[in-house]
N, C-alpha and C positions, 0 to 999 in steps of 0.2 A: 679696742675700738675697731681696729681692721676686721677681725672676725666678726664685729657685729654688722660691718658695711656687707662682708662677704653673705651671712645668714640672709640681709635685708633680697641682696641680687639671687640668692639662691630660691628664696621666697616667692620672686617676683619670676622668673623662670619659671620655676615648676608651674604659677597661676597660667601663666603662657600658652603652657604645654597642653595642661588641662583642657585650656577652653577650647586652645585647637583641636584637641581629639575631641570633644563634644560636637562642636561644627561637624566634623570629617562625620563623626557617627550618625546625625541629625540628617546626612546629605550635602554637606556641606550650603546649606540655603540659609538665606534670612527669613523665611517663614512665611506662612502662608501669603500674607498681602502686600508683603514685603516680593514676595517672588512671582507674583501675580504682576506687581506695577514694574519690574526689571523685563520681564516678557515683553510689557506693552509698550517699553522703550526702546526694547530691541529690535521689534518689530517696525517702528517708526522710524529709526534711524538709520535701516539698509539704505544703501546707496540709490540716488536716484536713476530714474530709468537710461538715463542718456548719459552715463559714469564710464569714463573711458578707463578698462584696467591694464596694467603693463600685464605680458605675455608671463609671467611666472605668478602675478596673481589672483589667477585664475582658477576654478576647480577642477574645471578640465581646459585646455589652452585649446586654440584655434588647431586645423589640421588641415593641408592642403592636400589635393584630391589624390587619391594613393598611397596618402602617407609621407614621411619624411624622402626615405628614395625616390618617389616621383616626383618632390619639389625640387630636388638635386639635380634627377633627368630634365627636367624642366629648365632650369636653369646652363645646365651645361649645353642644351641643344638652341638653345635661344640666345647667349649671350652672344655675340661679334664682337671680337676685339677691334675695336675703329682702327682701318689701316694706318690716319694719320698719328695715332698715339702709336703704333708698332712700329710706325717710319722713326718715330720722335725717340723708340724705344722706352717710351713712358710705362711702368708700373707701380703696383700701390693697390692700396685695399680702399674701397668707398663703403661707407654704410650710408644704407636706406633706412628713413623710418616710415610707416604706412600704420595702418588702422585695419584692422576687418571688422565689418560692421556685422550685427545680429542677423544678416539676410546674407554673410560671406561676402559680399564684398570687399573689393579691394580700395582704399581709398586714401584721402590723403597720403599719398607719393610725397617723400621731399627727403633733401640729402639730410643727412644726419651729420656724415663727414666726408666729405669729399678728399679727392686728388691732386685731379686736373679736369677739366671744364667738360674734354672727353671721354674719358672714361668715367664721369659723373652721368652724364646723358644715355651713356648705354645702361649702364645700372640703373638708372632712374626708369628708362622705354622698360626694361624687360621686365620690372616688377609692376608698373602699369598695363603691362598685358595678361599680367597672371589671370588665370580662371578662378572663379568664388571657391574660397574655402567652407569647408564645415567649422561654422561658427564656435567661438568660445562660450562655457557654460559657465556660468555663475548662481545658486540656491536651483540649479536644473532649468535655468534660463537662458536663451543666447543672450551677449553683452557685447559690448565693445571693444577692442584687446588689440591695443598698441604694439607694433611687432620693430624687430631690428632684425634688418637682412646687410651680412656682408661680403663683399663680393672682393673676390682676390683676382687683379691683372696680374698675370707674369708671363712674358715670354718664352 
């Protein structure tokens, strides 16, 4: 009785296998109208035009002008540590979250995690002064592309 359960499972495996390698060899499709009507849903289903996507899912991510080291020189020449948080000896890391829109803008500025009140506001000023980025591409389109910037105080 066992070896007949064992033949039954062995039976049913190899059908398995079979039909899988017939797919894989066919192109792996459901056939002709079958693979016609998955086209026409996939096409209808992309994401609509105004789809905000996080910065990693993206096909190509947004780019600020120079590239990564000039958004760093940017950042380092522009930041001011507020005197009254250095008086206070306040440090701490702030994230920003913002948006680049399909025309590189910079837009929706807002804390993501703050500190302290002060070093919140300079993080905030210095990524609302940023210049437009080279937009993020999505099917060879610009999109919308949610970014995280964080900004480290230390004396």
């Amino acid at each position: 009785m066992y070896l007949g359960g064992m033949w039954k499972a062995c039976c049913l495996l190899s059908a398995l296998l079979w039909a899988q390698g017939a797919i894989a060899q066919s192109g792996g499709g459901l056939g002709g109208a079958s693979d016609a009507a998955q086209r026409r849903f996939d096409q209808r289903f992309r994401a609509a035009p105004d789809s905000t996507y996080d910065a990693g899912g993206v096909e190509v991510p947004p780019e600020f002008p120079g590239g990564t080291e000039a958004m760093y020189a940017y950042l380092k020449e522009n930041t001011v540590y507020p005197p009254d948080a250095e008086k206070d000896r306040l440090e701490g890391r702030v994230y920003v979250r913002f948006i680049i829109r399909p025309d590189g803008r910079v837009d929706n500025v807002e804390l993501a995690r703050g500190k302290h009140p002060l070093l919140d506001a300079e993080a905030l000023r210095v990524v609302r002064g940023m210049p437009a980025w080279k937009p993020g591409l999505m099917h060879g389109k610009p999109v919308t592309v949610r970014m995280v910037q964080p900004f480290s105080f230390v004396r």
